[in-house]
Every structure is written in C-alpha cells, then in structure tokens.
N, C-alpha and C positions, 0 to 999 in steps of 0.2 A: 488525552482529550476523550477519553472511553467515560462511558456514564458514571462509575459510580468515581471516580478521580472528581469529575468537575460536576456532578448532581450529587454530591454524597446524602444533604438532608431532604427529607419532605417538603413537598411546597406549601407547607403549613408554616415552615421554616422561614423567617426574615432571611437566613443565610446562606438558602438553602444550596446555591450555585460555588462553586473556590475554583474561579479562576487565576491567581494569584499563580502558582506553577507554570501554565501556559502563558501566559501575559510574559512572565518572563524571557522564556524561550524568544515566544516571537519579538519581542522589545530589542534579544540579542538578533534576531534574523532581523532585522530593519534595519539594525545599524552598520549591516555586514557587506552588500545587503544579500540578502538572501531570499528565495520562494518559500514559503510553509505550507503543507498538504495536511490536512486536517481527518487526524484516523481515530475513532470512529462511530458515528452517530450512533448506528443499530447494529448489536452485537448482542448472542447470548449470554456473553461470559461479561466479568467483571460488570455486573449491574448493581446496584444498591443493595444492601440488603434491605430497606424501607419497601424498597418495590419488590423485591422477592419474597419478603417474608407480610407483606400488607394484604395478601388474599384480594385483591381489588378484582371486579368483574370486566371483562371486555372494552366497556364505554368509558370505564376510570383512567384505565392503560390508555386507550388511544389518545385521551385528556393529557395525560403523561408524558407519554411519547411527543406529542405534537410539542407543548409547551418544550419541553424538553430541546427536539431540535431547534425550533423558531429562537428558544433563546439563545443557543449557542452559538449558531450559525448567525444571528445578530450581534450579538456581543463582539465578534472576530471578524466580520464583515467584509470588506477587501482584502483583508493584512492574511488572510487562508484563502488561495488562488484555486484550492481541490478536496475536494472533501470522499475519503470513502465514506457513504452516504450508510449504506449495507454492507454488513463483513460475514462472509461464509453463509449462507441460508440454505444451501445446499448437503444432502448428505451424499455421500461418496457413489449410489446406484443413479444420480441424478430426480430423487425423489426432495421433497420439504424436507428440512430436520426442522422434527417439533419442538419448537421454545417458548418462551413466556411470549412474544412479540406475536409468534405465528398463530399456537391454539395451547397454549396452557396457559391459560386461556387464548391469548391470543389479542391484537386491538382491534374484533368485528369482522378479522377477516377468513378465520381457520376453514379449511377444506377450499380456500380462493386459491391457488396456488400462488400468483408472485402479486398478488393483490397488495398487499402490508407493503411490500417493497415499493410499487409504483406511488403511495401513499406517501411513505417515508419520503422520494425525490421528489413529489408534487409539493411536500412542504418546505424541503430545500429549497428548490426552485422560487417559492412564489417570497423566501426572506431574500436571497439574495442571486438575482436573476444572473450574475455576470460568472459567480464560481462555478467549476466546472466539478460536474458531479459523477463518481464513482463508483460501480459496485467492485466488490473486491474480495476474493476466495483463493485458499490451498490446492494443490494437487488438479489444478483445470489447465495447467499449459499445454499440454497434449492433447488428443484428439481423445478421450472419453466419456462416457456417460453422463460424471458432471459438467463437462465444458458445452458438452450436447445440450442439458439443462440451461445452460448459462446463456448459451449461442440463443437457441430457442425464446429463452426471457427479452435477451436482447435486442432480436429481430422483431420480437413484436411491438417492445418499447419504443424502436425506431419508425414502424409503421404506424404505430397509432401516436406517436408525437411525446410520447412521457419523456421527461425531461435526462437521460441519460446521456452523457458524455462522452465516457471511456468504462471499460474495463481493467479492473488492478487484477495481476497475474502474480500470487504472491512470490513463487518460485524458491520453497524451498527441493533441494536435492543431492545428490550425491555424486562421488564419480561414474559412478552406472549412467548418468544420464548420458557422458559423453559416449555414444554410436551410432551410428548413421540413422536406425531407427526412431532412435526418441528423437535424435535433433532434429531430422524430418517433418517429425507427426509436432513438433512446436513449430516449426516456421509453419506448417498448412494450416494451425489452430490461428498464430498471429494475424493468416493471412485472411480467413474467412472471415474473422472479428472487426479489419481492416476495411474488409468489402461492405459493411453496415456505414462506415464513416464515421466509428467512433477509434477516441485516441486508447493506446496500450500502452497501459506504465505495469512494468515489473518492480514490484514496490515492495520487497521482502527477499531479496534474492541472496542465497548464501549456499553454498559448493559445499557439503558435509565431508568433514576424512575424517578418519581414524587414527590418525599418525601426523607428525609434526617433521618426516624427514623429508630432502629436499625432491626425493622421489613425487612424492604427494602433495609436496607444496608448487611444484612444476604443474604439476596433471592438475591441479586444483586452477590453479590460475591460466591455465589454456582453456580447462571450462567456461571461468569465468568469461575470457576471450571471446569463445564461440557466442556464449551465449548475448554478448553484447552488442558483434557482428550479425547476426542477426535480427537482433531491435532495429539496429542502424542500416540496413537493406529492405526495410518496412517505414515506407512514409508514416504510418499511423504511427511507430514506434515512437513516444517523446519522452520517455523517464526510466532508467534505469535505478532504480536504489537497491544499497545492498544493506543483509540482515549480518553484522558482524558481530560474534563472541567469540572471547578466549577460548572457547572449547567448540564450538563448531565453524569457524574460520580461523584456522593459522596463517594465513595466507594474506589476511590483513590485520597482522598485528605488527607493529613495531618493535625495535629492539628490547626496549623497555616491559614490553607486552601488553602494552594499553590499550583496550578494544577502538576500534578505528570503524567511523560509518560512514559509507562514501555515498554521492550521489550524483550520476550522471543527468544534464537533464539535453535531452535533443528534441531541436536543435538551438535550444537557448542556452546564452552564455552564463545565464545568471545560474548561482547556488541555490542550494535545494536542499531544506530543512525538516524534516520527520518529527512530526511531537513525540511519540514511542521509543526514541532511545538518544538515549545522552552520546556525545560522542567527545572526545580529544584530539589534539592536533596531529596531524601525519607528520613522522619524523622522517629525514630523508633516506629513501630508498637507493638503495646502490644497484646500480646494472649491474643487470643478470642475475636477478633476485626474482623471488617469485610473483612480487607486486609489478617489472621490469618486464613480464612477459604479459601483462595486462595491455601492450601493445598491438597486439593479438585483435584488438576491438578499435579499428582503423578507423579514426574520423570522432571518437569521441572526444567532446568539447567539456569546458570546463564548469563542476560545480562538485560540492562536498557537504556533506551532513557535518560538519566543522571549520575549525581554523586552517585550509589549504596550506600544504608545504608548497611553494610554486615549484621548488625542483623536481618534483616528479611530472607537474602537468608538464613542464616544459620539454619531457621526453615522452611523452602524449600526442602523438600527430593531433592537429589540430584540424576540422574540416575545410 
C-alpha cells in the first residue's frame, strides 16, 4: 500500500491508481475475518518515479500528496481499521530527515518541522474520521533522541487536537536487546507514550541472530517473550506484529521453512493483517520448540498475519 505500488501513473493517467494487489489481500482478510492496517501513506522511499523524477515545485507535491492520500484512504474506507499515516520522518539525532515530502522541495512546508506530517493526518482524518491514525519509525523504542523527537511531536499533537491515534514502534533488534538496560529504557519509552493516551502497536517486530542452533533459537524467542510481556503490562499496548524472514527470524519458520508472519492484536480477538508481507500457514509447532517458549508472553490472545494452526494458539494461555 506504499505509493509507488498503488500511485505507480501520473494523475494525468486514467489508471493512474492499481489497486488490484491490495483489494485482494484485504478481500482474503474479510473472509477470514481478519483486521488490515494500512502501511503507508507518507514515506521517502518507494515513491513513483513520475513524482521523483517530475521536478514539480512545492504547491504541485502538496496537490499530489493530498489527492494521493484522500484517494486511497477512500477507496479502502472501513475495511483498513489503521493506517501508518507517516513512516520514519525522523533522522537518528532526533532532527527532519530531508525528503521530497519535507523540503526537496518539500509540500510548502520545509524548515516547519512536523508541519507536513500534521497535514498529511488532517487529510486522513477529514476522508475517513473513524480509522485510527498512526505515525510510525525504526530504532525509537528506547528512550532516545529520536523517540525524544517523536514524544515531543506527539505531545504537542495531543495538546493542540491534530488527529493522532497511536504510535507504531517498528522494533527491529537483536539478542543485545535482551538486559536489563534496554528492556527498561522500552517499558519507560512505552510508558511515557501511554501517558499522552495514545495506542502502541509494535508493528515490525523481529529478534535478529546469526545462527540457526537451538542455542539462539531459545534466547530468540525468550526475547520475543519479553518483549510481548511487556506490551501486555501497558494498557495502551494493542498490537504486536511480527517482521519474519528466513534469514532474520529462524525462530518463526516452519519445518518446511516457509516465512511465517504473526500477529498479536490486544486485546481483541480478531486477526490481524499487514499489506507489506505475504505470509503462509503455521505448521504445527511441537513443545519445547523455540516457537513453545513464546509462552513466555502470558495472556496473549489470538490473531495471525495468516491461515492460524489452532494447535499452537491452544498452548497460548489465553487472557
């Protein structure tokens, strides 16, 4: 659902829009049924080349952009219950990263700082008032610079009424995350975020190793563990999703090895659908497997970025 997938032509273009890809998806999340989270409106990367390489000045882009979300966020209307509205605008010191949206040129708002963004959710907001609207950035679950930026953006969005919802917490990481220190400094980042009144979904979340033995596939999935226990001790916490590939999740692959994407949603029961990655059925996990110590995350309830095996949820305490 990223621009240049479903904006590939010009709006000079009769065609210009292919939603045909997603229509699918969500056509299967309906029937299933399942939630679909719609990622994402405003992003530097994958944009058109029409809009990158068109040299358009300031007033053309904002023309662009607006049409752009109004129609997509119309066209998918209730059947997308979340939308990351903004993905990453942040660079890593908690400063703008400059991109075509911000000030190359920019859509009228360059040197505003979270101007363009409040923009961007006043246009979400005003197609479809009921979905719940998202910013969403890497490497901010901890307590630094950019989460400071983020915090910052957020608390003023909440004070002056701009239409923000939640924050997405992408949560890639590795086994270093799991010590006392970083798990810390994320439960106090979850919790300050929380104290605004907006919801946290970890919505990219995947444990990195470097090895496939049962060493690492243990410690991987105790992370996982931790980290989902702590969602679930955060009223504001409602969505775990997790970011799984054969090479940076073994931990949720099947026998077979087929990439497997899971999704937690608290505290509803219903399934939970990601446009950004196909997923396949979970084959049955046998106790005392590394997926068997994802019990570890007491009280998660059930949903899946696919076809659920019920025999795993069913050794899934249930809240």
């Amino acid at each position: 659902m990223k621009f240049g997938p479903v904006h590939p032509r010009a709006n000079t273009d009769p065609e210009r829009y292919n939603f045909a890809p997603s229509d699918t998806l969500i056509g299967f999340a309906g029937s299933h049924p399942m939630l679909v989270r719609g990622h994402t409106l405003v992003w530097h990367k994958q944009i058109s080349d029409w809009v990158v390489k068109g040299h358009f000045d300031s007033r053309a882009l904002n023309a662009i952009l607006q049409d752009h979300i109004r129609t997509v966020v119309s066209h998918f209307g209730n059947k997308v219950y979340a939308w990351d509205v903004v993905n990453e605008a942040f660079d890593d010191d908690g400063t703008m990263r400059s991109t075509l949206w911000y000030d190359q040129p920019g859509i009228g708002y360059a040197g505003q700082g979270t101007k363009y963004i409040e923009k961007a959710l006043a246009w979400a907001k005003a197609v479809n008032p009921g979905a719940k609207l998202f910013y969403n950035h890497y490497d901010a679950e901890v307590v630094n610079p950019k989460s400071d930026a983020i915090y910052a953006m957020a608390q003023g969005f909440v004070r002056r009424g701009v239409p923000l919802n939640g924050v997405g917490f992408q949560m890639h990481v590795d086994l270093s995350f799991d010590n006392p220190g970083a798990l810390s400094a994320f439960t106090k980042n979850l919790e300050r975020f929380a104290a605004l009144g907006l919801e946290l979904h970890i919505t990219e979340l995947d444990v990195r190793v470097n090895s496939s033995d049962a060493t690492h596939l243990n410690a991987q999935a105790a992370l996982y563990g931790k980290i989902v226990s702590a969602c679930l001790h955060n009223s504001a916490g409602k969505l775990v999703e997790t970011w799984a590939s054969p090479t940076s999740s073994p931990g949720f692959q099947n026998s077979t090895r087929d990439t497997v994407g899971l999704c937690w949603g608290i505290p509803t029961t219903r399934r939970s659908l990601r446009m950004t990655r196909s997923a396949t059925p979970l084959e049955e996990t046998q106790p005392g497997t590394a997926s068997e110590s994802l019990r570890a995350g007491q009280g998660i309830e059930r949903s899946s970025c696919g076809t659920p095996e019920p025999s795993l949820w069913q050794r899934l305490p249930s809240r």
